[in-house]
NULUM-917147 format. One record per residue (C-alpha): residue number from 1; residue in one letter; z, x, y. Coordinates in nm, 4 decimals, padded with zeros to 6 digits. Last residue first. Layout:
<atoms>
+-----+----+----------+----------+----------+
:   i : aa :        Z :        X :        Y :
+-----+----+----------+----------+----------+
: NUM :  A :        Z :        X :        Y :
...
+-----+----+----------+----------+----------+
</atoms>
This chain:
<atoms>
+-----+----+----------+----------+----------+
:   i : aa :        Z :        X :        Y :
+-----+----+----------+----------+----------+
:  80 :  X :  00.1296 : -00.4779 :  02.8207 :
:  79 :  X : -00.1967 : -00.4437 :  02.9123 :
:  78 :  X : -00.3124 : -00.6669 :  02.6137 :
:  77 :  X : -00.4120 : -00.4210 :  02.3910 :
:  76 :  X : -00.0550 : -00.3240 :  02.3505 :
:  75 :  X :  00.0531 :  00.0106 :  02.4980 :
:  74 :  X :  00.1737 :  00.3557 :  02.2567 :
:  73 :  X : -00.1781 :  00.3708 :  02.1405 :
:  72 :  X : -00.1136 :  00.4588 :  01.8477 :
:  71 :  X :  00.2244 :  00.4178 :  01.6306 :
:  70 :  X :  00.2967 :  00.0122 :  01.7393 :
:  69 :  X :  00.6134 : -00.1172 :  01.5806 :
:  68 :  X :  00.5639 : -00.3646 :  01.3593 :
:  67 :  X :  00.8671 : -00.2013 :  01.1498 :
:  66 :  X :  00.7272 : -00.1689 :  00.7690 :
:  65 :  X :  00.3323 : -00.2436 :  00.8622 :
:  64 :  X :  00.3557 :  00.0395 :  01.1593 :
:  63 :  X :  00.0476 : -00.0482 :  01.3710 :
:  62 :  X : -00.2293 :  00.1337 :  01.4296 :
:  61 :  X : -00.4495 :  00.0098 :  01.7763 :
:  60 :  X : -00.8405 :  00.1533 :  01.7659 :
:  59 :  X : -00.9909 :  00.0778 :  02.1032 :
:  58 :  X : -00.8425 :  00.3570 :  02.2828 :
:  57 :  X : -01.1786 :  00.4320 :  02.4338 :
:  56 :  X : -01.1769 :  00.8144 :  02.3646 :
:  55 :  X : -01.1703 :  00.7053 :  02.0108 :
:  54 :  X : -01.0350 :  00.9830 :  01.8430 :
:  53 :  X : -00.6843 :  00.9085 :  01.8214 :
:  52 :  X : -00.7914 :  00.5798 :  01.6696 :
:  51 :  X : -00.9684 :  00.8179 :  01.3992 :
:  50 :  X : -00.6648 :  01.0524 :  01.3280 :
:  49 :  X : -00.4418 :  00.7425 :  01.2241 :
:  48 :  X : -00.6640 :  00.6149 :  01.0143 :
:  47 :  X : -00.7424 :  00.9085 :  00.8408 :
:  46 :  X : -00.3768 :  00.9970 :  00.8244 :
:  45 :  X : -00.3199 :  00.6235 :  00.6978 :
:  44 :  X : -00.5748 :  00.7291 :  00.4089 :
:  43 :  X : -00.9214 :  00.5767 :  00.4534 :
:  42 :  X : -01.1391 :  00.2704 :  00.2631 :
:  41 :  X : -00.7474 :  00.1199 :  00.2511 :
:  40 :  X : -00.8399 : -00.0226 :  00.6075 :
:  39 :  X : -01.1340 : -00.1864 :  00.4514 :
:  38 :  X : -01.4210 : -00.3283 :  00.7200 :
:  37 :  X : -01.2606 : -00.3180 :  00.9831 :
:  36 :  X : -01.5105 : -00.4041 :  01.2894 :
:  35 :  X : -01.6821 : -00.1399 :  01.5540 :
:  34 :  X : -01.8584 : -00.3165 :  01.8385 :
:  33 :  X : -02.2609 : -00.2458 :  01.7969 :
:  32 :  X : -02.3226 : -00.6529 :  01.8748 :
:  31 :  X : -02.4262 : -00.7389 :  01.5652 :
:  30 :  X : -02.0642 : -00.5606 :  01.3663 :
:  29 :  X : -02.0367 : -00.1674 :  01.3513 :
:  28 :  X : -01.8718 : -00.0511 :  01.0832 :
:  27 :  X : -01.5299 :  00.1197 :  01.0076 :
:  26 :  X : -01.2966 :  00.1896 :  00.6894 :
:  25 :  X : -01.5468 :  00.2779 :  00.4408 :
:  24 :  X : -01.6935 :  00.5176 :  00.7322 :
:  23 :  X : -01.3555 :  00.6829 :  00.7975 :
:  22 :  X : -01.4143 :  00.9713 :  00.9990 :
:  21 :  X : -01.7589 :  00.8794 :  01.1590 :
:  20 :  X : -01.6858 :  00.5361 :  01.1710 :
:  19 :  X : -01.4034 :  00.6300 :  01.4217 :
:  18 :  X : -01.5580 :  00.8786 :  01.6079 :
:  17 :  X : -01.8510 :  00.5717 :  01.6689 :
:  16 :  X : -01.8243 :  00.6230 :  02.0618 :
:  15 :  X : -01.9607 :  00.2406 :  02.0733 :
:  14 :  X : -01.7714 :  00.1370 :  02.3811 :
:  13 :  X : -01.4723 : -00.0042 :  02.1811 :
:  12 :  X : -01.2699 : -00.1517 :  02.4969 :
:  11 :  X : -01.3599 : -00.5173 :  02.4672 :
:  10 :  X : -01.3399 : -00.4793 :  02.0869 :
:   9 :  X : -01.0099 : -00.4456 :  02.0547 :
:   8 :  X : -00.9164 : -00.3327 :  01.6843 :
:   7 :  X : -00.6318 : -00.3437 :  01.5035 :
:   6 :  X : -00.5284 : -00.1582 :  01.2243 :
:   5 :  X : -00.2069 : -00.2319 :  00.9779 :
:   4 :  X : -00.0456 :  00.0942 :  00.8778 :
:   3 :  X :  00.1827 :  00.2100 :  00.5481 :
:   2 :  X : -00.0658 :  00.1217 :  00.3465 :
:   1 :  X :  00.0000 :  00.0000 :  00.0000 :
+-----+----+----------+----------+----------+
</atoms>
């Protein structure tokens, strides 16, 4: 089981594509070129981890699946 649940924002993603990249069983892009999850155990958390760092866009939220606390980015999606 993973120890992250991903989250993706795809107002920020800007079509980098670090993320599919990395973790290409993880990531695609959907119609509109916006990266989706595809299968979040397609990568180890590490993996997942590195390739939200990546994203220069910050699109790419991981989320402890234990506490719900947020690992990456350290803000919610929502501005908050």
């Amino acid at each position: 089981m993973s120890r992250y649940r991903i989250e993706v924002d795809t107002k920020r993603c800007q079509s980098y594509g670090s993320c599919l990249n990395l973790a290409p069983k993880a990531f695609a892009w959907d119609a509109r070129r916006k990266v989706r999850i595809t299968d979040a155990a397609g990568a180890a958390d590490a993996v997942l981890l590195k390739a939200a760092k990546l994203c220069p866009y910050r699109a790419i939220g991981v989320i402890d699946a234990a506490t719900g606390l947020r690992v990456f980015p350290r803000w919610t999606f929502d501005g908050g």
